[in-house]
C-alpha positions, 0 to 999 in steps of 0.5 A: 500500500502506498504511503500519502506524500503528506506522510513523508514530508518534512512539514509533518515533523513538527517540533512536537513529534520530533521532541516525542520521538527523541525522548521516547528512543531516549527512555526506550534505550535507557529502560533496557538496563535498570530493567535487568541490573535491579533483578540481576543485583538481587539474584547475584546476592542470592549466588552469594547467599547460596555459597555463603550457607552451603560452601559450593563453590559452584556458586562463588563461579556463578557470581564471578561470571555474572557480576561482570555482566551486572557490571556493564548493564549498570554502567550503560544504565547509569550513562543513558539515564543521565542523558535522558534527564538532560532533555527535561532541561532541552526538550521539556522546558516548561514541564520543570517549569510547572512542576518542578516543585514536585519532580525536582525533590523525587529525582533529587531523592533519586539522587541523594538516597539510591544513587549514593549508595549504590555508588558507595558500595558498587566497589566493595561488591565488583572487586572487594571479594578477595579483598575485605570479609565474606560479611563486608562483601555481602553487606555491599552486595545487598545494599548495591541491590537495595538501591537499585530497588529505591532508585526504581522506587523514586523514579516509579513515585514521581511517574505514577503521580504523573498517571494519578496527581494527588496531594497537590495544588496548582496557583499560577500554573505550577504545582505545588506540594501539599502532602508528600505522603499522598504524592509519593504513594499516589493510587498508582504507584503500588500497582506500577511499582510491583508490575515493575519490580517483577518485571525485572525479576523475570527480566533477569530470569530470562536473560540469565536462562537464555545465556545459561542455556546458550552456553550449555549448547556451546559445550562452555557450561561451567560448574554453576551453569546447570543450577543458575538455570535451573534456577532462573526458570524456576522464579520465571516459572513462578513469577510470569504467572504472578505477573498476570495476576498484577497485571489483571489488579493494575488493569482494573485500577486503570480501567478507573483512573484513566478509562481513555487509555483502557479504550484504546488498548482494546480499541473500544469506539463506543461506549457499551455493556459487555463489550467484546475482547478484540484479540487482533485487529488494525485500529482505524481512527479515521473510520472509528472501526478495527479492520480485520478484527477477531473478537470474542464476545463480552470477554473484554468486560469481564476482564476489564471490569470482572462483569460479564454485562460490564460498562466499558467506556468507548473512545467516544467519550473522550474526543481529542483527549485520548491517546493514539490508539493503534501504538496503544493497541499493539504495544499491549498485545505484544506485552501479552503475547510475549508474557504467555510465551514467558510462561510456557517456555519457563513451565517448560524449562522447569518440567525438563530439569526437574530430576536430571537437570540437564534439558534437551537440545530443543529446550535449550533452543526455546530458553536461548530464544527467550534471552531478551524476551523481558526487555521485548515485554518491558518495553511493550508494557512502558509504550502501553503506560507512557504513550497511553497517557497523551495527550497528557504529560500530567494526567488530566492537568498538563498537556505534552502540547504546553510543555515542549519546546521550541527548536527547529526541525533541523536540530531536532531531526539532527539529534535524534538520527544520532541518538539512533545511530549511537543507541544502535552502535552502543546496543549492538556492543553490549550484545555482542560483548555479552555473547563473547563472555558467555562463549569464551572456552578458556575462562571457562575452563579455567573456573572449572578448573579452579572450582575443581580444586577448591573441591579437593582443597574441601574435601 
């Protein structure tokens, strides 16, 4: 099909698309990595746990191993995050404008609390091991995790009331504070930060199956590989499902507080009682109608509204203050999609290593397959919440429209081709150097060597 000239030019790039597109590859690129460090800093603490209780030595290899993963996530996560919080200042001038007596002490506590003492003990925890006590290390080991779980704790708070602002007043057009309390555990948050926070568990349990998985294939496993994926199938087996049942709690909690953006994920055009599920379609907002859909009838109320003959508000309702619905629309069918082959794939793992512990080769191959699946849902689920939110940057208080800033095509178009390029360039890097330190034979057996020794050493 032909794309329309007016598509294509250059006129239709106003600085508002462009600023959106900027910071959307921005947080896109940025996500990736705090979605795994903060469970990967978790289950490193458990490899230490596990050594620490029962003395094998197979788990002290799978810390050495993946604390150098945890390493290189960390540090992208740290680099592209404060890029993204440059282009408050750049691109988004009147949103610290208006609401910076609100934002700026969140992410100021981001800073003060989590940043700080992550910085503190990051080193203890990379190099310290053979240097100070098993006690001091694993003293740093927890804290690194903890505040990669508090800096997520800060940065969802001040998202979520972005979803549902309370605790404020508004005098001249900026928002100020009236409880921190109310601010900060806002209605939102309980069902964005646990979301978030399994999310990243099973982030991390994926990645690390996957990788676990590819190296068995490669005849590299070393002594720990087996059980770390024995391991990471197990949280996912238990955790994918668990994400259903909080995704179903948030699900309700938006059909609620922002029923616009419950309309467009399931393309609802009119406002009616047990309303179909749309399980696939091509959303159409010039004709109001979803192209080639595939619906079962009245699901779409009992899953929104747990009521067979449920009232679902339609995008009617909400003239221009709804969001796009087709990215809505597909961004949440790939998060579902996705989370279902999460929990098949990790049911399966679990049923296949259940006694030997040693999965078949096709097995291996569906677990290698799913390596980045968490990053792929992840991102799928921030597009649903954060693009499902327009036109509002507060919700129901501040419109995108009001807060962007006024540069030209040429820098903005400028910008954003080589944030691509070098967002491409850097992703591109940190896969290919995690595939070489999950290939590489020599340390491999070197570790294997060594742990064999310290087993003779013990016994």
């Amino acid at each position: 099909m032909m794309i329309p000239c007016h598509y294509l030019c250059m006129t239709e790039l106003d600085p508002l698309l462009l600023s959106r597109l900027q910071f959307a590859l921005n947080i896109s690129f940025h996500i990736l990595f705090p979605s795994l460090s903060i469970g990967l800093a978790w289950l490193l603490l458990y490899f230490r746990i596990r050594n620490t209780l029962s003395g094998d030595q197979a788990w002290a290899y799978a810390y050495q191993f993946w604390v150098k993963v945890f390493a290189l996530t960390f540090a992208l996560g740290v680099v592209s995050g404060i890029v993204m919080s440059f282009q408050f200042g750049t691109n988004w001038p009147g949103f610290m404008e208006r609401a910076s007596n609100i934002a700026g002490p969140l992410l100021g506590y981001e800073v003060l609390t989590a940043f700080f003492l992550e910085a503190s003990f990051l080193g203890i925890m990379l190099f310290g091991k053979d240097r100070v006590s098993n006690r001091v290390h694993l003293i740093a080991s927890f804290f690194v995790a903890f505040g990669t779980t508090l800096s997520a704790f800060w940065i969802l708070a001040l998202n979520s009331w972005m979803q549902t602002p309370t605790g404020y007043r508004i005098e001249n057009g900026q928002f100020y504070p009236e409880s921190w309390i109310d601010i900060i555990f806002n209605p939102t948050f309980p069902y964005m930060f646990t979301h978030m926070m399994n999310a990243s568990f099973l982030t991390a349990a994926f990645f690390i199956s996957g990788i676990s998985a590819l190296r068995i294939r490669n005849g590299l496993d070393g002594p720990a590989t087996r059980k770390i994926l024995r391991s990471a199938v197990c949280i996912a087996a238990v955790l994918a499902p668990l994400q259903i049942v909080i995704g179903d709690l948030y699900g309700l909690h938006v059909a609620k507080s922002q029923p616009a953006k419950v309309a467009a994920l399931e393309a609802i055009w009119e406002t009616s009682r047990g309303a179909n599920l749309t399980l696939f379609g091509w959303p159409d907002e010039h004709i109001k109608e979803t192209r080639y859909s595939i619906e079962v009838p009245k699901l779409g109320s009992l899953i929104l509204t747990h009521d067979l003959d449920g009232e679902v508000k339609g995008l009617n309702e909400f003239e221009n203050a709804h969001p796009p619905v087709a990215p809505v629309f597909f961004a949440f069918r790939t998060m579902v999609g996705v989370g279902v082959l999460m929990i098949l794939s990790a049911w399966l793992g679990v049923w296949h290593t259940r006694k030997s512990r040693t999965a078949s080769g096709w097995v291996l191959r569906v677990l290698a397959g799913m390596t980045f699946s968490g990053w792929i849902a992840t991102l799928a689920g921030w597009y649903v919440t954060e693009v499902g939110r327009q036109p509002f940057i507060i919700y129901g208080e501040l419109r995108v429209a009001d807060i962007v800033a006024d540069h030209g095509q040429g820098p903005l178009l400028g910008t954003l081709l080589a944030y691509a390029l070098v967002y491409s360039a850097l992703l591109v890097a940190y896969i290919s150097t995690i595939r070489f330190m999950a290939s590489k034979p020599a340390a491999s057996l070197a570790m294997h060597a060594q742990w064999q020794r310290s087993g003779e050493a013990h016994g």
